[in-house]
py3Dmol code that shows the C-alpha trace and the ligand (Angstrom):
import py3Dmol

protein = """\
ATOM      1  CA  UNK A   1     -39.134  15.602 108.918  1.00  0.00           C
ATOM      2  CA  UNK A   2     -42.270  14.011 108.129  1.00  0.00           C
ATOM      3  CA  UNK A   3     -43.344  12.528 111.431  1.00  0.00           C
ATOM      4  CA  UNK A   4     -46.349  14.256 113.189  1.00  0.00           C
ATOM      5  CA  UNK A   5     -43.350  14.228 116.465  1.00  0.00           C
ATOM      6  CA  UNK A   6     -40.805  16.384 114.176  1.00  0.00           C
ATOM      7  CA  UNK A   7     -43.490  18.643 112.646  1.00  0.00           C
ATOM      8  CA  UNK A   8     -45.194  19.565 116.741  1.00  0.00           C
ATOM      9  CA  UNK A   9     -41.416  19.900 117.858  1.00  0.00           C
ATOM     10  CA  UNK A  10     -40.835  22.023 114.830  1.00  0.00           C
ATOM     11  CA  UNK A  11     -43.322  24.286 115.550  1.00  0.00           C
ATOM     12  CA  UNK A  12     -42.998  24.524 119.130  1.00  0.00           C
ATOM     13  CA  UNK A  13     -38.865  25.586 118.700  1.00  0.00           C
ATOM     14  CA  UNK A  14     -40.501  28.448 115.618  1.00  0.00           C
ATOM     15  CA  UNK A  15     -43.351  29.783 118.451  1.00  0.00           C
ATOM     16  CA  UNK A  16     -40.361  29.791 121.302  1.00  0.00           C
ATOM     17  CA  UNK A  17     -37.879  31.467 118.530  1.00  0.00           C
ATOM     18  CA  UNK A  18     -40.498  34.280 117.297  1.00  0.00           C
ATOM     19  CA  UNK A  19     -41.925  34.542 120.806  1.00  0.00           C
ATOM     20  CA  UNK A  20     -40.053  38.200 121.730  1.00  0.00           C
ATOM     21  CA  UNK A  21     -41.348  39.345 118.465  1.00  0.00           C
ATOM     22  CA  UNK A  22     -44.673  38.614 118.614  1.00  0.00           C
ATOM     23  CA  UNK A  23     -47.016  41.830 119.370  1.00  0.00           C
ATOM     24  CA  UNK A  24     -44.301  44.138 117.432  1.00  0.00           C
ATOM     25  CA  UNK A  25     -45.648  45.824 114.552  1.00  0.00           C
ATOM     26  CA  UNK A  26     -49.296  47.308 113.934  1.00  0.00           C
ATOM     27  CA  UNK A  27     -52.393  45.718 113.472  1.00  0.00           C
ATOM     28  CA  UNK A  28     -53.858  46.918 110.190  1.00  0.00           C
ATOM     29  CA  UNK A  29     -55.908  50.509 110.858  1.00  0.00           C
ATOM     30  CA  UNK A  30     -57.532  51.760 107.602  1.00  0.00           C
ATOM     31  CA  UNK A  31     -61.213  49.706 109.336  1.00  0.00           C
ATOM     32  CA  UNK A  32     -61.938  49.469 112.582  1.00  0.00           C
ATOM     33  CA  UNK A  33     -62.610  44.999 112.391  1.00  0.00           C
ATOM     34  CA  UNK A  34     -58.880  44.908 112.222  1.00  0.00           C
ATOM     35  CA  UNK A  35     -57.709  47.373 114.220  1.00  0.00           C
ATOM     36  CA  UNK A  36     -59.190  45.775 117.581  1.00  0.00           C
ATOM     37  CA  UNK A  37     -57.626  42.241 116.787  1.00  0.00           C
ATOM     38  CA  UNK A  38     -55.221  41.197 119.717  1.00  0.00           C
ATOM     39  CA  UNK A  39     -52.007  41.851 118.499  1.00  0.00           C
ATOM     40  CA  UNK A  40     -50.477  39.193 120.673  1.00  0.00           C
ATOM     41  CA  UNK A  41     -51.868  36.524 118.866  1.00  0.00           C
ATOM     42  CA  UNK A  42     -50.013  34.004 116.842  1.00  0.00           C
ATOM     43  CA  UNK A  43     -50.508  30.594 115.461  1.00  0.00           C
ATOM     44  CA  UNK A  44     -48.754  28.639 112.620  1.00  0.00           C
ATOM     45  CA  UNK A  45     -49.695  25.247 111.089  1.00  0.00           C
ATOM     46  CA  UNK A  46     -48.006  22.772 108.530  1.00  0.00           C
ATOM     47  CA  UNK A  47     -50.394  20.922 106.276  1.00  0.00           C
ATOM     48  CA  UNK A  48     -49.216  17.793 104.579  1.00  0.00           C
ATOM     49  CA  UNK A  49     -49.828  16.335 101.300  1.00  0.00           C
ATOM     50  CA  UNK A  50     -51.796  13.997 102.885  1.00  0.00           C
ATOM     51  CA  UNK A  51     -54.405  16.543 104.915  1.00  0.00           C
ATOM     52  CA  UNK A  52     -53.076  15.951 108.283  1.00  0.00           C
ATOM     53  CA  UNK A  53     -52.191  19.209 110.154  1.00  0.00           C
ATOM     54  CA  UNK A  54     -50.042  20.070 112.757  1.00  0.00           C
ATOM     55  CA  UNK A  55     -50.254  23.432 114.705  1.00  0.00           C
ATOM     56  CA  UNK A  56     -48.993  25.821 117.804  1.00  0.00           C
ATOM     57  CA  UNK A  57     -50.249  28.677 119.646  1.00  0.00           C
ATOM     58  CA  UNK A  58     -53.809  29.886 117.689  1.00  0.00           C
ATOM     59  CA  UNK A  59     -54.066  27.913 114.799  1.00  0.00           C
ATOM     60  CA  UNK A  60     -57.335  27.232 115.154  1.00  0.00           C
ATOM     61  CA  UNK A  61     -58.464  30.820 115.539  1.00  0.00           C
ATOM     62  CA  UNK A  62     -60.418  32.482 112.667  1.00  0.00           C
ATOM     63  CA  UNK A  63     -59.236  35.779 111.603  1.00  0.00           C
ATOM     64  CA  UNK A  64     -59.711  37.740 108.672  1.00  0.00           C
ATOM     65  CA  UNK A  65     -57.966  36.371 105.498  1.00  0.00           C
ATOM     66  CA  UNK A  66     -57.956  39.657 103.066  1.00  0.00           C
ATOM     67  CA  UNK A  67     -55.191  39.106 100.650  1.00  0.00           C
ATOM     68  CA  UNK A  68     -54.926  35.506 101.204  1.00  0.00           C
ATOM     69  CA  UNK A  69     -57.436  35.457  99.292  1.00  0.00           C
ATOM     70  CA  UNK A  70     -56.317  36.457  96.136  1.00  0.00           C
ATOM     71  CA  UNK A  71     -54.133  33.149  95.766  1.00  0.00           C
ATOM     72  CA  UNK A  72     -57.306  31.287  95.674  1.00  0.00           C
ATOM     73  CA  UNK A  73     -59.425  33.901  93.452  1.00  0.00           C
ATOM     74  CA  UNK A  74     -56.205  33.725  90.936  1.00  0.00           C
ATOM     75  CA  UNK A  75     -56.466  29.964  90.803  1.00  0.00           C
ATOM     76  CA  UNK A  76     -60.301  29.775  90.472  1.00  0.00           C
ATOM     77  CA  UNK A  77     -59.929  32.295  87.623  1.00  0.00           C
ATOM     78  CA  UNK A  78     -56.984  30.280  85.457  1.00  0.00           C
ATOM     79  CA  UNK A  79     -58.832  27.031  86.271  1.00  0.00           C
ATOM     80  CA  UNK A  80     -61.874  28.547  84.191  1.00  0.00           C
ATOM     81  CA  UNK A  81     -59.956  30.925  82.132  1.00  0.00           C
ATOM     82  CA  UNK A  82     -56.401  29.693  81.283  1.00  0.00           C
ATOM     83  CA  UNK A  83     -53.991  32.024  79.437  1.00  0.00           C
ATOM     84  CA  UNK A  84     -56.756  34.210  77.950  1.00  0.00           C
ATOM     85  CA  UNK A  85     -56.804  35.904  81.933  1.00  0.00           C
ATOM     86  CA  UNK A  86     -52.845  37.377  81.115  1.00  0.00           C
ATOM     87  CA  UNK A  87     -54.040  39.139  78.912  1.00  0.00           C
ATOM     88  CA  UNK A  88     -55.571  41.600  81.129  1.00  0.00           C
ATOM     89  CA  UNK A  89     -52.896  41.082  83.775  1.00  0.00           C
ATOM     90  CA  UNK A  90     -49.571  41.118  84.304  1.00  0.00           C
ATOM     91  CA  UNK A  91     -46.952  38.696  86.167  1.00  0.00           C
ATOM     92  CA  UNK A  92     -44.098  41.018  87.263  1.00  0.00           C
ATOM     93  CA  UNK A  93     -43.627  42.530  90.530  1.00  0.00           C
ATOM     94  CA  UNK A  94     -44.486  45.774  91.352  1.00  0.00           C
ATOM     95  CA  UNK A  95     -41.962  47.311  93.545  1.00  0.00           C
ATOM     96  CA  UNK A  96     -44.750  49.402  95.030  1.00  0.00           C
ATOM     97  CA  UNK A  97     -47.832  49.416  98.156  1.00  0.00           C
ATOM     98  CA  UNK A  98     -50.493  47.078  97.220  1.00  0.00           C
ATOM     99  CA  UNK A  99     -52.999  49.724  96.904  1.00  0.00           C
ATOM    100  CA  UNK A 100     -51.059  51.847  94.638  1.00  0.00           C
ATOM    101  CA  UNK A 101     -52.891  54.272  91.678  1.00  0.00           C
ATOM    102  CA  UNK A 102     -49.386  55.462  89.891  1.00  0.00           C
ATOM    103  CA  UNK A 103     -48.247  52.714  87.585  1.00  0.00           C
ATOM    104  CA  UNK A 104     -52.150  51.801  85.919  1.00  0.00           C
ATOM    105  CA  UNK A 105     -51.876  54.970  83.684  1.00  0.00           C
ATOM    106  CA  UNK A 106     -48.144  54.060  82.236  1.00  0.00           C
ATOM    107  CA  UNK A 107     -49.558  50.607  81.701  1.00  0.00           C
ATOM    108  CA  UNK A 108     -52.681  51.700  80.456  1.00  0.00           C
ATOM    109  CA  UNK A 109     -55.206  50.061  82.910  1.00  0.00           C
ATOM    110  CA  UNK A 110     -53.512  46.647  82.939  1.00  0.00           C
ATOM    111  CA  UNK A 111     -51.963  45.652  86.604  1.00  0.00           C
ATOM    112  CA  UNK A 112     -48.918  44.774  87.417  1.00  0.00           C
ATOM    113  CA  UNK A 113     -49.648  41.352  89.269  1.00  0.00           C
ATOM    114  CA  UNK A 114     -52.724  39.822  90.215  1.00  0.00           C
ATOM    115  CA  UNK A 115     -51.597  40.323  93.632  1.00  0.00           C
ATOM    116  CA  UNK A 116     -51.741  43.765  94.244  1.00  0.00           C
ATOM    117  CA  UNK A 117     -55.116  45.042  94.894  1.00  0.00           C
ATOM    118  CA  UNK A 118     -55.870  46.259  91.350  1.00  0.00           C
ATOM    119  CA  UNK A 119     -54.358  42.979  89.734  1.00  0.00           C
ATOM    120  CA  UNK A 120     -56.961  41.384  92.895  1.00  0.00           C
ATOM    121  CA  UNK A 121     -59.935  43.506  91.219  1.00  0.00           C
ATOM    122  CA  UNK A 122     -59.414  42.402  87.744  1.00  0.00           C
ATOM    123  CA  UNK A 123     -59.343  38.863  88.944  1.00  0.00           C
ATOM    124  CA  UNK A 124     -62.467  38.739  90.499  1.00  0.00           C
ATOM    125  CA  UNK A 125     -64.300  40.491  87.366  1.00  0.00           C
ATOM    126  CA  UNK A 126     -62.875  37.862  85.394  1.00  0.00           C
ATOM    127  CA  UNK A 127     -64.109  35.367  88.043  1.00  0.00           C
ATOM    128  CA  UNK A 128     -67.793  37.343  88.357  1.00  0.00           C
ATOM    129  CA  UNK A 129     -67.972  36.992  84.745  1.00  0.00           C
ATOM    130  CA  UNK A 130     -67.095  33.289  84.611  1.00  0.00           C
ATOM    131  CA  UNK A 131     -69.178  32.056  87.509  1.00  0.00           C
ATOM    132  CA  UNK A 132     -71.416  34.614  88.306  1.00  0.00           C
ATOM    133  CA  UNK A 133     -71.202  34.809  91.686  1.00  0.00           C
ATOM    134  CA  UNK A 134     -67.578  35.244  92.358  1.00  0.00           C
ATOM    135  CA  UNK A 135     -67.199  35.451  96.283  1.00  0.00           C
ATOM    136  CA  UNK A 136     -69.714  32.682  97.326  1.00  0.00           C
ATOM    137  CA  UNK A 137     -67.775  30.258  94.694  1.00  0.00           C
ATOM    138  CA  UNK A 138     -64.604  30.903  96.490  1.00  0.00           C
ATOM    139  CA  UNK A 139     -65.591  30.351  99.476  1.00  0.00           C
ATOM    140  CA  UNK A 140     -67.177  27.075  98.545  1.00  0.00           C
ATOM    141  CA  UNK A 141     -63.928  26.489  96.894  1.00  0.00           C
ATOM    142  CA  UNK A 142     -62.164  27.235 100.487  1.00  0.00           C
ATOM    143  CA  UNK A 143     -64.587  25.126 102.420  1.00  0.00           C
ATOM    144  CA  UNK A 144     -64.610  22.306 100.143  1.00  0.00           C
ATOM    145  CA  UNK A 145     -60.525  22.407  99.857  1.00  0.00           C
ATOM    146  CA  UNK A 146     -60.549  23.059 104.134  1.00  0.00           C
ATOM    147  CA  UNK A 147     -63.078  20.190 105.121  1.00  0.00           C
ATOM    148  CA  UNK A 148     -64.716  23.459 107.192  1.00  0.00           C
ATOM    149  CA  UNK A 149     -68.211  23.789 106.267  1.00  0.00           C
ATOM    150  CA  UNK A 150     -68.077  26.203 108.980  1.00  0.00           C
ATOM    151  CA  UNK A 151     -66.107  29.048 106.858  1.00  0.00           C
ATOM    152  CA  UNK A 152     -67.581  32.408 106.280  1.00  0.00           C
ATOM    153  CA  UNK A 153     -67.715  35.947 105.036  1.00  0.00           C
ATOM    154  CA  UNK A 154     -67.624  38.470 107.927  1.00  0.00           C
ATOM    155  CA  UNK A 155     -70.461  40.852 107.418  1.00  0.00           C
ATOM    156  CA  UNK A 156     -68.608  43.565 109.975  1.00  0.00           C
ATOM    157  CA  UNK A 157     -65.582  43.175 108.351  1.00  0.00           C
ATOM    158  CA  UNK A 158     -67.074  43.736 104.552  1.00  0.00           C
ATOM    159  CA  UNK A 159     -69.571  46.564 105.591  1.00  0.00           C
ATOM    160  CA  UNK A 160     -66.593  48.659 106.936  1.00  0.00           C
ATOM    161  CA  UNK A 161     -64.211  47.771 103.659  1.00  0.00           C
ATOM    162  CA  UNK A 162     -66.974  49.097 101.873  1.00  0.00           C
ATOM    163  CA  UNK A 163     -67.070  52.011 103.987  1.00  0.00           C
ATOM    164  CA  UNK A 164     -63.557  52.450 103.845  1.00  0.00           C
ATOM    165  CA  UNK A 165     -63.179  51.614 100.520  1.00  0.00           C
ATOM    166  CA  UNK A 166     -62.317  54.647  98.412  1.00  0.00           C
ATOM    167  CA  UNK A 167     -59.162  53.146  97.190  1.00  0.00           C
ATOM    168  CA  UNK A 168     -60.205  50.715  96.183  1.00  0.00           C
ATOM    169  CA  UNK A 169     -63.190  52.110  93.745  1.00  0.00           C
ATOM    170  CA  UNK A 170     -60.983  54.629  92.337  1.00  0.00           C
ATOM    171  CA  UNK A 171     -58.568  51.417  90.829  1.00  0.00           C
ATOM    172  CA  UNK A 172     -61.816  49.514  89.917  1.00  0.00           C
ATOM    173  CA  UNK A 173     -62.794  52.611  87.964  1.00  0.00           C
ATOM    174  CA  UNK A 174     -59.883  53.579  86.522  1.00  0.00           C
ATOM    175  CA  UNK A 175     -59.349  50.488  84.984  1.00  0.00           C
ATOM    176  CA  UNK A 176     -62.925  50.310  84.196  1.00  0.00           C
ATOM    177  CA  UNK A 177     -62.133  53.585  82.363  1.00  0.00           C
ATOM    178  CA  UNK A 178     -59.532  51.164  80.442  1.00  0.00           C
ATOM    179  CA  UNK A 179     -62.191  48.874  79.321  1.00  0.00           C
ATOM    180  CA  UNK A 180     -60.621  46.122  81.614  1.00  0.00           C
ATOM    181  CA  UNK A 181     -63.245  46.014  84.133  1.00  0.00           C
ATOM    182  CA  UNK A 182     -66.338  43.839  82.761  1.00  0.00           C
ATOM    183  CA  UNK A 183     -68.995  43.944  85.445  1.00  0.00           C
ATOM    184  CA  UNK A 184     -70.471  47.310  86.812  1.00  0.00           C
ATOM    185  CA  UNK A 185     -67.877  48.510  89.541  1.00  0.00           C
ATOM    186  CA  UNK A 186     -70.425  48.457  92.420  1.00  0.00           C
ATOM    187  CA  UNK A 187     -71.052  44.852  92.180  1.00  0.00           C
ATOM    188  CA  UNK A 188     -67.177  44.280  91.691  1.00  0.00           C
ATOM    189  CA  UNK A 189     -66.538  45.911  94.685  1.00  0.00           C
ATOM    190  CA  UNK A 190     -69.024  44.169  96.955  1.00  0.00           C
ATOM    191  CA  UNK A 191     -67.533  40.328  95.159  1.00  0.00           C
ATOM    192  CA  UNK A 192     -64.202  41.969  96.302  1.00  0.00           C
ATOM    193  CA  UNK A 193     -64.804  42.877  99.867  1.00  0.00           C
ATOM    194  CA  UNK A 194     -66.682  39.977 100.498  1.00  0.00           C
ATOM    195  CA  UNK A 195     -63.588  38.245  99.443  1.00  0.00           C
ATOM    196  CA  UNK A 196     -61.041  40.075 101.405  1.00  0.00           C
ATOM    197  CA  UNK A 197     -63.676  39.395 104.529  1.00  0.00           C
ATOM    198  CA  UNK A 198     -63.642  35.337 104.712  1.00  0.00           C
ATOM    199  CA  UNK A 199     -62.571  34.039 108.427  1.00  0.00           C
ATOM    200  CA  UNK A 200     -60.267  31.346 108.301  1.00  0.00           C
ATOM    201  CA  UNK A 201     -57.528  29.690 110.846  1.00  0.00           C
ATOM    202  CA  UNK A 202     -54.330  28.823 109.961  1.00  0.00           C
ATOM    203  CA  UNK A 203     -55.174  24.951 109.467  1.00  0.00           C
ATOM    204  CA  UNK A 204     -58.361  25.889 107.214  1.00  0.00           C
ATOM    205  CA  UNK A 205     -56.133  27.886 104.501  1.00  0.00           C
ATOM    206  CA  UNK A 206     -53.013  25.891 104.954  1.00  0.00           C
ATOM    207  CA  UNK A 207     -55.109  22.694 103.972  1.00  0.00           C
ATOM    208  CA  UNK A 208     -56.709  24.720 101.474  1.00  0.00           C
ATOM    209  CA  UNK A 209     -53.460  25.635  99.723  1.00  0.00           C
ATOM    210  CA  UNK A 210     -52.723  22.253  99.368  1.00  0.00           C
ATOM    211  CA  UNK A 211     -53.307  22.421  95.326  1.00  0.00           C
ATOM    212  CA  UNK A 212     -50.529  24.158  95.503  1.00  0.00           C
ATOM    213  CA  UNK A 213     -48.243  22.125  97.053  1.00  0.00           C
ATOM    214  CA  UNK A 214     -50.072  19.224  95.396  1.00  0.00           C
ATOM    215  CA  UNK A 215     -49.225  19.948  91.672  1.00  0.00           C
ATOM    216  CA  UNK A 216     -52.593  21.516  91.055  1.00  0.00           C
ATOM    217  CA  UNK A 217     -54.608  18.517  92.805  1.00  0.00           C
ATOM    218  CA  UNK A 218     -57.563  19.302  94.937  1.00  0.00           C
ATOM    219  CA  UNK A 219     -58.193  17.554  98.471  1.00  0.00           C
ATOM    220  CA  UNK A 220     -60.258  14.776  96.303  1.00  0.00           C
ATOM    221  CA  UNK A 221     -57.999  14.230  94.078  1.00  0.00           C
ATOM    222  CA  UNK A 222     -59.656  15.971  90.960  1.00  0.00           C
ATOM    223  CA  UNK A 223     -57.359  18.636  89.066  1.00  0.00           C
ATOM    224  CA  UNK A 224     -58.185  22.218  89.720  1.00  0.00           C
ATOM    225  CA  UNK A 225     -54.767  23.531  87.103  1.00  0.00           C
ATOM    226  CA  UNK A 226     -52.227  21.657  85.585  1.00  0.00           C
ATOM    227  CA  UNK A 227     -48.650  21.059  86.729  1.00  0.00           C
ATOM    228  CA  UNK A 228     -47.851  24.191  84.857  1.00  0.00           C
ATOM    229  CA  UNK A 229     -50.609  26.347  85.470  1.00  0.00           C
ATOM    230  CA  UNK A 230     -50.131  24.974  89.597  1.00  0.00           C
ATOM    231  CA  UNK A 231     -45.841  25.820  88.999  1.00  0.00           C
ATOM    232  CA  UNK A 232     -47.174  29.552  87.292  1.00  0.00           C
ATOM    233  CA  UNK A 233     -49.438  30.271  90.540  1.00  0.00           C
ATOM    234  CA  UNK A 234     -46.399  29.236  93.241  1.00  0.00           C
ATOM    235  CA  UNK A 235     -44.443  31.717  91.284  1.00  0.00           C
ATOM    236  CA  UNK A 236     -46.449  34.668  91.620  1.00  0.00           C
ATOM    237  CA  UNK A 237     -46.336  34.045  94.626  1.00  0.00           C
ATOM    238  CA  UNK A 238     -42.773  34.667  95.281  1.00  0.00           C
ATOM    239  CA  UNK A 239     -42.637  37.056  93.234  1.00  0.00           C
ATOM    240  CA  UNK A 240     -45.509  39.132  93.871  1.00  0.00           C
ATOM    241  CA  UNK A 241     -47.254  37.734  96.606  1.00  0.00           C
ATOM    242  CA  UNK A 242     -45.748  39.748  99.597  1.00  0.00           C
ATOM    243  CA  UNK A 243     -46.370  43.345  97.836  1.00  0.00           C
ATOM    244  CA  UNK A 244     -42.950  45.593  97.327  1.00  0.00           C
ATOM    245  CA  UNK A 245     -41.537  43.420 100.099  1.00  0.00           C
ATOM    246  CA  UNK A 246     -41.803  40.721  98.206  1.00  0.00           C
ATOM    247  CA  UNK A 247     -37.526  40.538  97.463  1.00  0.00           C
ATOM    248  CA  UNK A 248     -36.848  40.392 101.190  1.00  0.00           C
ATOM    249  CA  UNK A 249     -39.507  37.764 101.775  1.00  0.00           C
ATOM    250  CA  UNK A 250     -37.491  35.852  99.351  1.00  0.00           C
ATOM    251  CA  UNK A 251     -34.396  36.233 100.259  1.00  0.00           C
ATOM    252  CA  UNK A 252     -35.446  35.610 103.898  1.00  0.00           C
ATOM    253  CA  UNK A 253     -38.009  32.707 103.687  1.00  0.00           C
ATOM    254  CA  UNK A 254     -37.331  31.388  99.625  1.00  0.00           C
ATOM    255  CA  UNK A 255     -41.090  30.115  99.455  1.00  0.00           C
ATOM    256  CA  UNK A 256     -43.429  30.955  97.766  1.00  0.00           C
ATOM    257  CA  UNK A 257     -45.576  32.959 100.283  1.00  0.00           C
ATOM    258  CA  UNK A 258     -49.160  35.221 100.136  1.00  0.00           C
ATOM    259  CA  UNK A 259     -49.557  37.674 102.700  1.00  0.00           C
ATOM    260  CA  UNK A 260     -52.601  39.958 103.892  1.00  0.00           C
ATOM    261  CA  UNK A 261     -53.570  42.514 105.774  1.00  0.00           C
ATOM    262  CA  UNK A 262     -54.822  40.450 108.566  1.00  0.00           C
ATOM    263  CA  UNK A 263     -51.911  38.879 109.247  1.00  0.00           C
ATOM    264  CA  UNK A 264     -51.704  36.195 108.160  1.00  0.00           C
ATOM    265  CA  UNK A 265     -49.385  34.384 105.443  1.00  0.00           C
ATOM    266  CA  UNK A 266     -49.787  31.063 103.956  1.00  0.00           C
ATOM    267  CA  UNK A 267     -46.478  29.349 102.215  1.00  0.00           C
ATOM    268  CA  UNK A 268     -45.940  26.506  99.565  1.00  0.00           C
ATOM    269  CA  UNK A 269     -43.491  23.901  99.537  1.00  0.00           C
ATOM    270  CA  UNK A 270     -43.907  22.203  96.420  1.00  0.00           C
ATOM    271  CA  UNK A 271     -44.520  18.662  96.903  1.00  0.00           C
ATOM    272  CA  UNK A 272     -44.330  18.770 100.488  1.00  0.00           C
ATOM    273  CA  UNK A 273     -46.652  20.892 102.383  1.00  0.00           C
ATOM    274  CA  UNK A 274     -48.187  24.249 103.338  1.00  0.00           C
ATOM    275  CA  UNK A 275     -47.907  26.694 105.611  1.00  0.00           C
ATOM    276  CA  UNK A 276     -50.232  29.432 107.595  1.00  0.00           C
ATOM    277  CA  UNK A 277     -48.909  31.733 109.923  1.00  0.00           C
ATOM    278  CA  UNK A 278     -50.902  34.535 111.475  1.00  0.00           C
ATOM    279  CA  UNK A 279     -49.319  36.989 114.169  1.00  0.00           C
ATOM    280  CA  UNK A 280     -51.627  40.847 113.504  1.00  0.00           C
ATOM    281  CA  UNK A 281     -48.525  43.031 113.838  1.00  0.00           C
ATOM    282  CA  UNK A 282     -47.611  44.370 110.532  1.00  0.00           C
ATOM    283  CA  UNK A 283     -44.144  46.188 109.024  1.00  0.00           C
ATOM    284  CA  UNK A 284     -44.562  48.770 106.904  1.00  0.00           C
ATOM    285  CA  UNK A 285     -45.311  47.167 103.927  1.00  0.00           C
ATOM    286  CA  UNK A 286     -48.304  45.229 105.579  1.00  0.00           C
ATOM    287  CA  UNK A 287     -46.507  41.880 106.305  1.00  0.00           C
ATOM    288  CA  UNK A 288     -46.546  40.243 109.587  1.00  0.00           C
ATOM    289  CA  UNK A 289     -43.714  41.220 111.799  1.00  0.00           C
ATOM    290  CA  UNK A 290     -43.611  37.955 113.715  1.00  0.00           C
ATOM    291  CA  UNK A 291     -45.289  35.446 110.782  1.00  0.00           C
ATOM    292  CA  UNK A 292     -42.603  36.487 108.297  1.00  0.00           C
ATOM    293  CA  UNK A 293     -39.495  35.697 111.217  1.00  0.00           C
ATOM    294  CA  UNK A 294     -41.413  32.267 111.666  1.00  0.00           C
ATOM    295  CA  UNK A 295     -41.518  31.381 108.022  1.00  0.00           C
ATOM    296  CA  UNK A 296     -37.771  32.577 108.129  1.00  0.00           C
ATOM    297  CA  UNK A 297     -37.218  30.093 111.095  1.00  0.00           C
ATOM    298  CA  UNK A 298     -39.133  27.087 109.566  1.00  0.00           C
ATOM    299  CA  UNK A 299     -37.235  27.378 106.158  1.00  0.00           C
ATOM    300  CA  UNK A 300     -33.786  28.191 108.365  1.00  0.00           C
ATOM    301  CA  UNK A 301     -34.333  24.979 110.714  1.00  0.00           C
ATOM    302  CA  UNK A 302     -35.079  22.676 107.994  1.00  0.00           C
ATOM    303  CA  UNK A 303     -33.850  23.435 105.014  1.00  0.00           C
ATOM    304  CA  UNK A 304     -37.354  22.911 102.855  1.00  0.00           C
ATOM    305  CA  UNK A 305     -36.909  25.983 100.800  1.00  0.00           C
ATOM    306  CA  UNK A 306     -37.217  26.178  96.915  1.00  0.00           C
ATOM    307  CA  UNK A 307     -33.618  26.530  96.680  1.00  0.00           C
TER     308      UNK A 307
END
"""
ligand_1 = """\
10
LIG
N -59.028 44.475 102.095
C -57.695 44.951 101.860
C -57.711 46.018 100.793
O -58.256 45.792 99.753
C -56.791 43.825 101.486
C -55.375 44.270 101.350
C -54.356 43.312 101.888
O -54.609 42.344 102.613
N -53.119 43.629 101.570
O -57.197 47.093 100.980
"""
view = py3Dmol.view(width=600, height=400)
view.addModel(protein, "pdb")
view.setStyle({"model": 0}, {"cartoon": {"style": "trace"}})
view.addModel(ligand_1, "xyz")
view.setStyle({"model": 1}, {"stick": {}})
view.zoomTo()
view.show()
């Protein structure tokens, strides 16, 4: 399986296998960037360990990254921040939507994961703190780790979560109200939106995932976490990273997988590779209808699954 031939057969048998699912589901609604994406599109790449990537269909296509990004924010964060940054969130799935109020005020203020949007918020305080200037650091991070130089925040798409973004501010706050948001919640938000706006393709975010797959080694070879901290990261991620779907994901796919709104969904195989699917239809949990089937095929086919 590690010829360029095997991976561009691969993929071509996952597009043909997922091809009479593809357009099922909804694009996200809640802003209007999203809701006018194609929903026909798809596109799915394999990064090596190496940095060459294979793709089908449109993996070279920007499109809007949103919770993706919160793998990458997360990692940032413990590279500057180790341990101290549990202490303000937790690690255990959350069995509910991703933008869910209910279980801060049992827990006192303290998310669940970091994956869930309020887990996301605390993150990137932490991060705002650390670096101050939390969403232009990650994206640096993203185009350093994707070779893209090209990479951006989408000004249309940020405006209108800001617009949109009542849910949002009412987490930030509460947990502010907690004392576990640092920075005012204004400038939180905008570090957060900006964020969830970055266009990437599938090949830009599955070669920047590749710490992940790598054992916590960046594309040049320095150490963004250690083995531990990289092992910690992969599994929040199967865990958490697919909201309260994240069970079936596992069970289906058994990778360690981070999904958003967009649809797209980038997957880890530990010392192999990475993944990036994007297909815009979502299920009802806000996972891509035809990106989680391919991620189900490409583990199914080949047998590269954690277990
Ligand atoms: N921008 C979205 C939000 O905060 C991201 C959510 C997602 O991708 N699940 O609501």
């Amino acid at each position: 399986m590690k010829q360029a031939d095997d991976y561009q057969e691969l993929l071509g048998r996952i597009a043909a296998d997922v091809a009479p699912l593809i357009g099922s589901g909804t694009p996200a609604e809640y802003i209007p960037a999203l809701a006018s994406v194609d929903p026909r599109r798809f596109g799915m790449a394999i990064a090596d360990l190496d940095g060459t990537v294979y793709g089908v269909g449109d993996w070279r296509l920007p499109f809007s990254a949103q919770s993706i990004t919160k793998v990458f924010a997360l990692a940032l964060a413990l590279s500057l921040d180790g341990d101290a940054l549990w202490e303000r969130v937790g690690r255990e799935p959350s069995g509910n939507p991703f933008n869910s109020l209910v279980q801060l005020e049992y827990e006192n203020g303290i998310p669940r994961n970091p994956f869930i949007n309020a887990g996301a918020l605390v993150v990137t305080d932490r991060l705002q703190t650390l670096t101050g200037d939390a969403s232009s650091d990650l994206l640096e991070f993203l185009r350093a780790e994707s070779g893209n130089p090209d990479l951006a925040f989408d000004q249309e798409v940020a405006d209108s979560e800001g617009e949109n973004g009542d849910r949002n501010a009412a987490l930030a706050h509460f947990m502010a109200s907690y004392g576990n948001i640092a920075n005012p919640v204004p400038i939180l938000l905008d570090h957060y939106f900006w964020q969830c706006s970055i266009r990437a393709s599938c090949a830009d975010l599955a070669l920047a995932a590749r710490f992940l797959a790598r054992h916590g080694l960046r594309a040049d070879g320095s150490r963004l976490l250690s083995r531990s901290e990289a092992k910690q990261v992969n599994a929040v991620m199967m865990t958490c990273g697919t909201y309260d779907a994240a069970g079936e994901f596992a069970y289906r796919v058994g990778l360690p997988g981070k999904s958003g709104v967009g649809g797209g969904i980038v997957a880890v195989v530990p010392g192999r590779c990475t993944l990036c699917v994007w297909s815009p239809g979502l299920d009802r949990r806000g996972n891509s209808v035809a990106g989680v089937a391919a991620l189900d095929r490409f583990t199914t086919l080949t047998g590269l699954s954690v277990f």
